[in-house]
C-alpha atoms as one frame of an Amber mdcrd trajectory, in Angstrom:
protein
 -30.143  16.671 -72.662 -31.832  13.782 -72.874 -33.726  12.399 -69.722 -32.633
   8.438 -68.974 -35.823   6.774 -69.408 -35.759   8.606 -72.829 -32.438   7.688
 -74.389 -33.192   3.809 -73.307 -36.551   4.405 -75.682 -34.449   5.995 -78.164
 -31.801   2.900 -78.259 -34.625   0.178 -78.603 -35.914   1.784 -81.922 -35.224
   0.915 -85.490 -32.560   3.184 -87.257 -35.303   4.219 -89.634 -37.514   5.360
 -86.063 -34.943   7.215 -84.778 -34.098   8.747 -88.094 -37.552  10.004 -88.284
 -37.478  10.885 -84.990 -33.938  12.789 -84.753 -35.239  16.302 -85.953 -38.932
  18.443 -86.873 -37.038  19.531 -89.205 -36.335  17.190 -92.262 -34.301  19.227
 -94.247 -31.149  19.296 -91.513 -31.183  16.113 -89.500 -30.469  16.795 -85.996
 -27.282  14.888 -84.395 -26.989  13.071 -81.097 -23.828  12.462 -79.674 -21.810
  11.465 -76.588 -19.409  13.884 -75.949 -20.191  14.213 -72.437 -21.054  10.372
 -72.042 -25.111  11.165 -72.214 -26.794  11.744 -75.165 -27.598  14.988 -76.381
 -27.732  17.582 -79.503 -24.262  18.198 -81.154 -25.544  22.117 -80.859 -25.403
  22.547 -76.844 -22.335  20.388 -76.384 -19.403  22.776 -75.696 -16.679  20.646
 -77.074 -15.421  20.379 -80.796 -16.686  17.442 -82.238 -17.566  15.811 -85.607
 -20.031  13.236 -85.910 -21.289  11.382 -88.729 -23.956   8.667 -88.690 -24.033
   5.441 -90.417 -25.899   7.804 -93.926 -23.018  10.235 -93.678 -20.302   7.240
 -93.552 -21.897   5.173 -96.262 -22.889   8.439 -98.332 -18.695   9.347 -98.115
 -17.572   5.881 -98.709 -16.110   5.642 -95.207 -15.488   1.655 -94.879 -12.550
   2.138 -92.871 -11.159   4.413 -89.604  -8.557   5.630 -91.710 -11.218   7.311
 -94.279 -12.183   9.901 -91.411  -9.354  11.931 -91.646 -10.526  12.990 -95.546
 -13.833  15.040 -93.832 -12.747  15.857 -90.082  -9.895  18.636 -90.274  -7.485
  18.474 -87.989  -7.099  14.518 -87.818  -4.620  12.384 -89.476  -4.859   8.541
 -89.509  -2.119   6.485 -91.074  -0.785   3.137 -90.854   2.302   2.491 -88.790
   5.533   2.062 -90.129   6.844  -1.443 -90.136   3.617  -3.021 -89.289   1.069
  -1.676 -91.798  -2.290  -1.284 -91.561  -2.644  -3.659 -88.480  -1.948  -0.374
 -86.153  -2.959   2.992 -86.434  -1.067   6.184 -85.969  -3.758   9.016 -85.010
  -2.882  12.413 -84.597  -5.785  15.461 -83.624  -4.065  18.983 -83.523  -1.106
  17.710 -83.738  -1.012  15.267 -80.673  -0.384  11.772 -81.305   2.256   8.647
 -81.601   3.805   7.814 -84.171   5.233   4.225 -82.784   3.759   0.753 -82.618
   5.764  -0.437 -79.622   3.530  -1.584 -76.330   6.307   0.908 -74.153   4.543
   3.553 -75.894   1.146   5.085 -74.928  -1.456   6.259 -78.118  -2.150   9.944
 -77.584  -5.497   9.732 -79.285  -8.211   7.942 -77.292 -10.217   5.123 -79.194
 -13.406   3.857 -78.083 -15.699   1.031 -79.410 -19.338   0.748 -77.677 -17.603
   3.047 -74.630 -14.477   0.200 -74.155 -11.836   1.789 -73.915  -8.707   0.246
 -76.559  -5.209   0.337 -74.752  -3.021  -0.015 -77.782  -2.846   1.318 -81.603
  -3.009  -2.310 -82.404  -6.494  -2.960 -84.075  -7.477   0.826 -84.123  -7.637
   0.881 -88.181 -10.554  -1.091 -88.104 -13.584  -1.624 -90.994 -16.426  -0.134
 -90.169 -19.688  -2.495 -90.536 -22.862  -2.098 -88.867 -22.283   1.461 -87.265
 -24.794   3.735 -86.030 -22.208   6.882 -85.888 -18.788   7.745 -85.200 -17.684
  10.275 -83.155 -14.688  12.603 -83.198 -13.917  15.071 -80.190 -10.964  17.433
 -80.805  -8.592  18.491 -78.255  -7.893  16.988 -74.531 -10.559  14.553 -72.963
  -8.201  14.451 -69.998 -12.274  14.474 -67.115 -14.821  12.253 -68.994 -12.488
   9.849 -71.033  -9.426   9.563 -69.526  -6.712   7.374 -70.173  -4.227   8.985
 -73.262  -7.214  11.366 -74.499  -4.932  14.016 -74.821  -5.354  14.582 -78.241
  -8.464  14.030 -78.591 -10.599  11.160 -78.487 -12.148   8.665 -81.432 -15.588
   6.826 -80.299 -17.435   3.883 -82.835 -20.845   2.803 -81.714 -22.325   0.242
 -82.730 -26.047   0.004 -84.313 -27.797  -1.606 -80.907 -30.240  -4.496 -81.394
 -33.746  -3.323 -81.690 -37.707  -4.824 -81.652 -37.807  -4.737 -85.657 -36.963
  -7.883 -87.650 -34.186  -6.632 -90.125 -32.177  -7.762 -92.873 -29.768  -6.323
 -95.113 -26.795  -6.894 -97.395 -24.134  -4.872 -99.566 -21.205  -5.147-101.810
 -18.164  -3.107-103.089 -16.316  -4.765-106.052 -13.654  -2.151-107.157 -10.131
  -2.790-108.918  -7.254  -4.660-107.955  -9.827  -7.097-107.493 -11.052  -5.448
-104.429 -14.365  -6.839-102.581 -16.175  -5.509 -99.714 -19.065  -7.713 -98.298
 -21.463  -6.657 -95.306 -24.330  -8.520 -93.744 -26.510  -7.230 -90.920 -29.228
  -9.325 -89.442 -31.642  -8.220 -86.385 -34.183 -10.468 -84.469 -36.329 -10.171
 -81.773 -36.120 -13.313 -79.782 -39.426 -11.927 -77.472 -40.820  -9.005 -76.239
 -37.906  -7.929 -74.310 -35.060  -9.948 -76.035 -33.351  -8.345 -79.198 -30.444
 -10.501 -81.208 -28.149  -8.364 -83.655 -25.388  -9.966 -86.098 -23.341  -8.445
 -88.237 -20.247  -9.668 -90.407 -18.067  -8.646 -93.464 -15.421 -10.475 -95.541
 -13.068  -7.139 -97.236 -10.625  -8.311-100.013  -7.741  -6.770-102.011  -5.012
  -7.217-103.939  -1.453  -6.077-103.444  -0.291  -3.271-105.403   3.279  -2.719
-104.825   5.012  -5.115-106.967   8.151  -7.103-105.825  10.630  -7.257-108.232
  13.946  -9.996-108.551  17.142  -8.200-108.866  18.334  -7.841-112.133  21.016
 -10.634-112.725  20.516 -13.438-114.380  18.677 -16.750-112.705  21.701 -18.935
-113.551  23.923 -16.252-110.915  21.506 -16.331-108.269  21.184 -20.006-108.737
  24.672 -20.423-108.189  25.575 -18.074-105.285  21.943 -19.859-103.753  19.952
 -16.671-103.364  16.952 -17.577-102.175  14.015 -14.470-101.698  12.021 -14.827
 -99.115   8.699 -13.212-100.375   7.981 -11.677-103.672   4.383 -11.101-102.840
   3.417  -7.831-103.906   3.017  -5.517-100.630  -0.388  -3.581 -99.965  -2.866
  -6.658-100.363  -5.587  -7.354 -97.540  -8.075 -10.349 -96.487 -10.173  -9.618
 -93.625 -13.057 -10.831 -91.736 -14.795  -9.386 -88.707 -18.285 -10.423 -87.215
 -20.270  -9.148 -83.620 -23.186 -10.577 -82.017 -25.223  -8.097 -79.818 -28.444
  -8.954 -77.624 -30.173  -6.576 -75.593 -32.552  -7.732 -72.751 -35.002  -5.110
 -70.956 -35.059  -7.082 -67.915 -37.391  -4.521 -66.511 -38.904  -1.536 -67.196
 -35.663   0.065 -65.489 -33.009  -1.992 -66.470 -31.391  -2.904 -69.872 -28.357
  -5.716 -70.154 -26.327  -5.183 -73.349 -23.791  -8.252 -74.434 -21.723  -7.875
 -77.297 -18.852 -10.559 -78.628 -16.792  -9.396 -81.613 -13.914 -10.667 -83.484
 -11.601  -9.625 -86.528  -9.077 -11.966 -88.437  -6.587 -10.027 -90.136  -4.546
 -11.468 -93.114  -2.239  -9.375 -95.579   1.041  -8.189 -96.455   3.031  -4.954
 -95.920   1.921  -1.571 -97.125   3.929   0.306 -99.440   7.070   1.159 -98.699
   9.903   2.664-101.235  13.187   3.352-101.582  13.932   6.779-102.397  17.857
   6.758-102.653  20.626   4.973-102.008  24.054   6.125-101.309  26.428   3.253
-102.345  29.404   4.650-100.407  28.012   5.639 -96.572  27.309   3.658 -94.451
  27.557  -0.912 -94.497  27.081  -0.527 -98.316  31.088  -0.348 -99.167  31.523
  -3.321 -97.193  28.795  -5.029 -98.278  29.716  -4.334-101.996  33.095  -5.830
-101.228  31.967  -8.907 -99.761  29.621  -9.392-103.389  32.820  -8.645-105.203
  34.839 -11.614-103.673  31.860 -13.648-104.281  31.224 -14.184-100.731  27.469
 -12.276-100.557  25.249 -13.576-103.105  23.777 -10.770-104.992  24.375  -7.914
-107.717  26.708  -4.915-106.003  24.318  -2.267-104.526  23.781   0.816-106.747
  21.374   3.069-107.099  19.759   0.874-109.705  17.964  -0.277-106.649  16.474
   2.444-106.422  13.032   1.482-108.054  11.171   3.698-110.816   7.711   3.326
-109.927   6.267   3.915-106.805   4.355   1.067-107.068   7.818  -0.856-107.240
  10.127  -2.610-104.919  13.277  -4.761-104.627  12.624  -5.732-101.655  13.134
  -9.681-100.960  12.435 -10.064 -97.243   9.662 -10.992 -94.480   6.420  -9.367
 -95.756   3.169 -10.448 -93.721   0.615  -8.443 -91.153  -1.433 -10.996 -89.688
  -3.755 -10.023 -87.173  -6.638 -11.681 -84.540  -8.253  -8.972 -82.509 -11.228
  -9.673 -80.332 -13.241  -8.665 -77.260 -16.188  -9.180 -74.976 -18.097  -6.984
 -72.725 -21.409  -6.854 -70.708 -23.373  -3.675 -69.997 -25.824  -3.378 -67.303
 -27.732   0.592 -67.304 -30.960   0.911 -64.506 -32.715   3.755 -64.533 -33.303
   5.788 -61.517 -35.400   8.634 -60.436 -33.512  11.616 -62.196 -30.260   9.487
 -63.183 -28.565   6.545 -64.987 -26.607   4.137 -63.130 -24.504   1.819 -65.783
 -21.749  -0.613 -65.040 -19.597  -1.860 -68.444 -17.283  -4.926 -68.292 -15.192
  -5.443 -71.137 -12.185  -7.761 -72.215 -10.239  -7.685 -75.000  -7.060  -9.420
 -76.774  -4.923  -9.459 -79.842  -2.653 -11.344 -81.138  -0.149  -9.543 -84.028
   2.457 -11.361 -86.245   4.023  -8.942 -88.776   7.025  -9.331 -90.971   8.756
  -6.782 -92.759  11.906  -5.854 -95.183  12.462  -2.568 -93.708  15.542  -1.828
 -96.434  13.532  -2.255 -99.678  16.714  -4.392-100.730  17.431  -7.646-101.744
  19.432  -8.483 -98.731  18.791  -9.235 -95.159  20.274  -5.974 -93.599  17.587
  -4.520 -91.627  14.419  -6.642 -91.163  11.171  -7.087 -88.740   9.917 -10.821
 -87.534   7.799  -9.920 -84.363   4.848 -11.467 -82.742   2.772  -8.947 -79.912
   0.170 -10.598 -77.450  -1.925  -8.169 -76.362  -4.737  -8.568 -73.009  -6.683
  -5.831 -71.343  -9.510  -5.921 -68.985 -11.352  -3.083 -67.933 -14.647  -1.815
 -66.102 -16.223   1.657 -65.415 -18.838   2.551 -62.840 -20.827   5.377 -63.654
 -23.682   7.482 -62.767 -25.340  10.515 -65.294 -28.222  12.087 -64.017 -29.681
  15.889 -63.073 -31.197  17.862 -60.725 -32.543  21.253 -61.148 -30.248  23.232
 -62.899 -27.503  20.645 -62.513 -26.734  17.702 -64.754 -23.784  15.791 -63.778
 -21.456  12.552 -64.183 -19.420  10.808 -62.403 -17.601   7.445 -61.994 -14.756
   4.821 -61.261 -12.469   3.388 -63.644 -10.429   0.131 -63.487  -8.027  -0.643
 -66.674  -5.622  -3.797 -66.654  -3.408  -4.432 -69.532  -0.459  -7.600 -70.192
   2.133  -6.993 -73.617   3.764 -10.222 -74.444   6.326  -9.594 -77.764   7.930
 -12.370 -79.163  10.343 -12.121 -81.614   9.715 -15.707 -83.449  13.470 -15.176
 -85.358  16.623 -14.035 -84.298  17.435 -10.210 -84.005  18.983 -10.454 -88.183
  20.208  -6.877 -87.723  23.749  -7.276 -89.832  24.134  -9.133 -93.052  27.824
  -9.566 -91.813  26.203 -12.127 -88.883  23.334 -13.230 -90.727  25.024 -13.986
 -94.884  27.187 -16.775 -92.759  30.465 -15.151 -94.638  31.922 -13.301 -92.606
  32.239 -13.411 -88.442  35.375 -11.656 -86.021  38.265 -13.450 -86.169  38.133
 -17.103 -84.243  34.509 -16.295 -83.610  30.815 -17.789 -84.038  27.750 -16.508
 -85.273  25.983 -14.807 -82.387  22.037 -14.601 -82.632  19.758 -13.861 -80.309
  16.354 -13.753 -78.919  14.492 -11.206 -76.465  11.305 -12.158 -75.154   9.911
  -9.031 -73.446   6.579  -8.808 -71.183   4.507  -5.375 -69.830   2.148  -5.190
 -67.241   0.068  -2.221 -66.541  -2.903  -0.808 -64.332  -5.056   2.165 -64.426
  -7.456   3.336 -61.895  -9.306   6.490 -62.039 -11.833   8.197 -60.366 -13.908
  11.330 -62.035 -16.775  13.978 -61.879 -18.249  16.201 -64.368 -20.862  18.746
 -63.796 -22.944  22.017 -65.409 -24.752  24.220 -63.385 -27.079  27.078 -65.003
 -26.637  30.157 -63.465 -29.778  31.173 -65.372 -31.870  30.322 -68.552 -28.819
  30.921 -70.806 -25.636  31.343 -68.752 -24.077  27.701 -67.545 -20.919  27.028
 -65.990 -19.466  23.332 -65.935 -16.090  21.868 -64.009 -14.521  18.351 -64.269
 -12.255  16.591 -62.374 -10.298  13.573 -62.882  -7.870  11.643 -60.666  -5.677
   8.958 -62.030  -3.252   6.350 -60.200  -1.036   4.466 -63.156   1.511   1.443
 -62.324   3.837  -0.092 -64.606   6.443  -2.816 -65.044   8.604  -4.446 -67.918
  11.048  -7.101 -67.710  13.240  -8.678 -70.692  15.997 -11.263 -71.209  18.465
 -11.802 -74.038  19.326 -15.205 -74.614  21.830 -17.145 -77.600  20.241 -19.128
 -80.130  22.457 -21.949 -81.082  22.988 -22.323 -85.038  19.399 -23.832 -85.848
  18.325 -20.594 -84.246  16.590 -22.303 -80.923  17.257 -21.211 -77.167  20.238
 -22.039 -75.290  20.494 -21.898 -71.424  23.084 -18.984 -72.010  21.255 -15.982
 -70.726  23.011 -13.337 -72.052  21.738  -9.880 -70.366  18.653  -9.389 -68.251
  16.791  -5.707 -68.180  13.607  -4.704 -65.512  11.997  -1.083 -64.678   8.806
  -0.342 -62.790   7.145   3.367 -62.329   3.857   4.545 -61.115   2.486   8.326
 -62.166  -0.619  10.384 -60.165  -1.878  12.778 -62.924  -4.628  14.974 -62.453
  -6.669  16.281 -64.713 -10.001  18.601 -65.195 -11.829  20.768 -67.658 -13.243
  23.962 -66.732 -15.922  25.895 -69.254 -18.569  28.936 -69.462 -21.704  28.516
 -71.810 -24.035  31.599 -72.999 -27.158  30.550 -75.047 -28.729  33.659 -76.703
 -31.137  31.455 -77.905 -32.153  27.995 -78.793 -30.205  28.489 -81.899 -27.044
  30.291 -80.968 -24.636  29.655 -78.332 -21.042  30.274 -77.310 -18.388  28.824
 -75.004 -14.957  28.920 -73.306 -13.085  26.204 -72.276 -10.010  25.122 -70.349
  -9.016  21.459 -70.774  -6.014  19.556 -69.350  -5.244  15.829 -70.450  -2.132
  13.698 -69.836  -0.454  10.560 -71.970   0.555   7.889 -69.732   3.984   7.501
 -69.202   6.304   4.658 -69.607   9.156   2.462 -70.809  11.215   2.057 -73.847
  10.155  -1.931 -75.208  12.910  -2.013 -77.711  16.005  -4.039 -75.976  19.511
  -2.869 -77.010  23.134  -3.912 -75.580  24.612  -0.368 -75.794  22.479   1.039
 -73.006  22.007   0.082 -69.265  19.260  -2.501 -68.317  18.731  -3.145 -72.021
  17.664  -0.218 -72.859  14.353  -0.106 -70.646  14.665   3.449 -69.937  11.292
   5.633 -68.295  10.273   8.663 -70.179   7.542  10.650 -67.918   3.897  11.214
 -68.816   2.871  13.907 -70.935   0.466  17.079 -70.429  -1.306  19.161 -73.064
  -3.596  22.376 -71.379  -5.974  23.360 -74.004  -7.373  26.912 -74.084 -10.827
  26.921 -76.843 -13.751  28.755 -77.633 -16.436  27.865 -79.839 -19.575  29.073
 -81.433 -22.455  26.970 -82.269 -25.324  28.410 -84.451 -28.140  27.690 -86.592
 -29.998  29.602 -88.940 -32.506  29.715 -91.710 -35.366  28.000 -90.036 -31.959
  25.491 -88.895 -31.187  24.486 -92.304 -28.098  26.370 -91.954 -25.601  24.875
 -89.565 -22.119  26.603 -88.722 -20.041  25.969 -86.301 -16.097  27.234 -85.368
 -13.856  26.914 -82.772 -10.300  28.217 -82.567  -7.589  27.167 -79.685  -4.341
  27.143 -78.032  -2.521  24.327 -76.637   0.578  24.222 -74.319   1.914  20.792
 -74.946   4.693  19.412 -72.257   7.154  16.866 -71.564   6.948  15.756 -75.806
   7.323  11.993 -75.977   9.475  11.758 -78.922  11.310   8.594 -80.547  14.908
   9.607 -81.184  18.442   8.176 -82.206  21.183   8.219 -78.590  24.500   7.939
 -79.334  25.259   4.706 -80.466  22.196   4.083 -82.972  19.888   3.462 -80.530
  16.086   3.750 -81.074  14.310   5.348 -77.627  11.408   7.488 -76.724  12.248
  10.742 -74.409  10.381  13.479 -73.128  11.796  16.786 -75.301  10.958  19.916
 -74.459   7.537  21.741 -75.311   5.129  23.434 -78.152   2.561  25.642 -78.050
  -0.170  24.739 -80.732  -2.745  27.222 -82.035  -5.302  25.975 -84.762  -9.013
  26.932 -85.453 -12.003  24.893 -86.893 -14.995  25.434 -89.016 -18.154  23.266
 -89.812 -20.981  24.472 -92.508 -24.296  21.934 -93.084 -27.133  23.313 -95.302
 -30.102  21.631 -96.873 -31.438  24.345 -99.212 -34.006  22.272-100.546 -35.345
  18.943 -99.624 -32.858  15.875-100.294 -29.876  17.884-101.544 -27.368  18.693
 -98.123 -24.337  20.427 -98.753 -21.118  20.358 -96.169 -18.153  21.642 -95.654
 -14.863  21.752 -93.069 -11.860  23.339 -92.702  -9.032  23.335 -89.889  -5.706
  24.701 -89.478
């Protein structure tokens, strides 16, 4: 590993120093990574873990998070249903969430700079200005914490450096697509570095909305009104970060870093594959068009678009995002060790809109605003002595979830079409306002002890105190949809969970170029509340669904050959997942998350690098 005073030096250089300096040999560029929250070589680090540096990324055309899962097996990114791209779903081996909702915890750790991001909210995000990305496989349960189970995902950033640099790019593709990057580095002294970087990233939408297919004069006349034919899919971003460095002394460096992202689109694609005009609301629906009472041609399976790049959908369709952060590092170097201190806030604020039936009425449909806060800082200490090199450190995570539906709940077209209400009744909308608090505090240690010259043990430990508490009201809108003093229901819950979690591992080295481990890894996803509010269940619905556990049994073999211009590298595993936190349908429609039973997972891993001859490098990956 890297000594302290060394990895500082290797921070402050250019990226075209530290590329020269990364490897003797030129033909297979060595790779430094942070599994184990120091820098080292990808080739002693007993973990499974894919890293690619800013050349890999732009040599792949990675612009974008989502883009990894194309050349790291064994990882799927995706945007989330009914929000889009403005929230990730992230699955490694298998272990992941598939819902948006703050009551539910992401099961795949993501990390930008080494700050920690609560929610899937924001985790899609362009990549600009990256030195490498970094993918560990499997539970991070000692060293990273917080919902690692799957596996964590860790950006960092290129840091300022004592080189004056400039540099621009651009990616015009079709559908008018435009990708602009701008990086800028100064050195304001001696000692003071300044770093900016910003992109504008453009595109078109490319699922076409399309009117239903009666003519104008009808619609006219029974006052149908769509609410957005803008074609789903399109994006308009912007992000920007400022970085400056200070070496206040010859000991101690002070990062700062302010970064911000303004999100502005519509919906991704989303399609209607068939439509069954007799189940369901559709008879009554159909009968309501026929007495001329529901604007609207009857519902048929002509709805059912041809193209996939088609939709009749009429409805809410925007994913508008603001998503930035803060944070302030402070790292002094001691005798044998590294004592660093990072302080980070971030926030978010989410507005997306959706027409979740593809139809040209307002049956089932998504208006919803999320305010998102977190605050977090981590004490930590890396150092070695002897044979031992160890870590440990405190963690502190604080986290507020604000959603705010900005319409009324428009669930039924029988409420909402204003044609038909129960007998000697009124209209009844509402509105649900619903707030989360959270905190996190965890304290861990990490060490590796060598036995002798090539035989190493290593143990982790991490202990973990969660709290949490959710409260939600239902109140009635009166008929130009604004709050009424009539308080309609009223829902709280509160829970706290103590998980524990460690990693255990034996490393052989037959030489510098081969070595071999075994592993046992236990991580834990938080636990929680179902967010979603519904009548039909007790204390609207908040009910607690308990943390879950994945133990993860590996071992891996890291090797280079041919003068190291051959690099291969395999791991294969089994994982006894617990306590599944599943979204499912109760009895009475509703949506909730519960813990099901349990799966065993077994998967392997493969990694091949070559450079046969000088600039030509070949890869290749495969999981299962």
């Amino acid at each position: 590993p890297l000594a302290p005073a060394q990895a500082q030096a290797r921070d402050s250089q250019a990226p075209a120093e530290r590329a020269a300096t990364a490897s003797p040999d030129p033909s297979l560029d060595e790779i430094i990574v942070t599994a184990r929250r120091r820098p080292e070589p990808i080739q002693i680090v007993p973990v499974s873990v894919i890293a690619l540096s800013a050349k890999q990324l732009e040599a792949r055309s990675v612009t974008n998070l989502r883009s990894l899962q194309r050349f790291v097996p064994n990882v799927t990114l995706a945007p989330s249903q009914n929000v889009g791209e403005v929230s990730g779903n992230a699955f490694i081996r298998g272990i992941g969430q598939e819902d948006f909702g703050v009551g539910a915890e992401p099961g795949v750790g993501f990390y930008l700079d080494g700050v920690y991001l609560g929610r899937t909210f924001g985790t899609l995000m362009n990549i600009t200005d990256v030195d490498r990305v970094e993918v560990l496989r499997g539970p991070q349960g000692t060293l990273f914490g917080k919902n690692s189970i799957g596996g964590a995902i860790s950006v960092a950033s290129v840091p300022p450096h004592s080189e004056a640099e400039r540099r621009a790019s651009v990616i015009l593709a079709n559908y008018d697509r435009m990708e602009l990057r701008a990086v800028a580095n100064q050195p304001l002294s001696g000692r003071l570095f300044a770093r900016l970087s910003a992109a504008r990233i453009r595109r078109d939408g490319y699922v076409r909305r399309l009117a239903p297919a009666t003519s104008p004069a009808l619609l006219e006349e029974l006052n149908w009104r769509p609410v957005d034919l803008h074609p789903e899919g399109d994006e308009d971003n912007l992000t920007g970060r400022l970085q400056l460095r200070w070496l206040a002394s010859d000991a101690l460096t002070v990062d700062l870093s302010l970064d911000g992202s303004r999100k502005r689109g519509h919906q991704g694609a989303s399609h209607i594959d068939q439509i069954a005009p007799n189940a369901g609301i559709l008879p009554r629906l159909n009968d309501l068009i026929a007495r001329g009472l529901l604007p609207g041609p009857p519902i048929t399976e002509e709805f059912v678009a041809d193209s996939l790049l088609e939709s009749y959908a009429t409805g809410r369709n925007w994913a508008n995002q603001d998503f930035w952060g803060g944070s302030a590092k402070l790292s002094r170097s001691l005798s044998d060790a590294t004592l660093s201190l990072l302080l980070a806030y971030r926030g978010l604020r989410n507005r997306s809109g959706a027409d979740t039936d593809g139809l040209p009425f307002d049956i089932t449909e998504i208006d919803l605003q999320i305010n998102l806060r977190q605050l977090s800082a981590e004490l930590q200490l890396t150092g070695s002595s002897g044979r031992l090199s160890y870590i440990g450190g405190l963690f502190l995570f604080h986290e507020k979830s604000k959603i705010l539906p900005t319409t009324a709940n428009m669930n039924n077209i029988l409420f909402t079409c204003g044609c038909f209400y129960p007998p000697g009744g009124e209209p009844l909308f509402i509105t649900d306002p619903r707030s989360l608090a959270g905190s996190s505090y965890a304290a861990y240690a990490q060490g590796s002890y060598g036995l002798t010259e090539r035989l190493s043990v290593s143990l982790g430990l991490r202990y973990t105190h969660e709290r949490k508490l959710i409260a939600g009201k239902a109140y009635q809108l009166d008929s130009d949809l604004q709050p009424t003093d009539i308080l309609l229901a009223s829902g709280s819950n509160r829970g706290s969970w103590t998980p524990v979690t460690y990693r255990a591992g034996i490393e052989y080295r037959f030489n510098p170029d081969l070595m071999t481990y075994g592993s046992l890894a236990r991580g834990y996803k938080s636990g929680g509340f179902n967010s979603r509010t519904n009548f039909a269940l007790p204390n609207l619905g908040f009910r607690e669904f308990k943390p879950e556990t994945a133990l993860t049994y590996e071992v891996g073999l890291r090797s280079q050959w041919w003068q190291r211009r051959l690099r291969l590298n395999a791991t294969v595993f089994q994982t006894d997942y617990r306590d599944i936190q599943l979204r499912q349908i109760v009895p009475g429609g509703a949506s909730v998350i519960d813990n099901a039973a349990k799966a065993r997972i077994r998967g392997l891993e493969v990694e091949v690098a070559t450079a046969p001859t000088p600039g030509l490098t070949l890869t290749a990956a495969y999981g299962h």
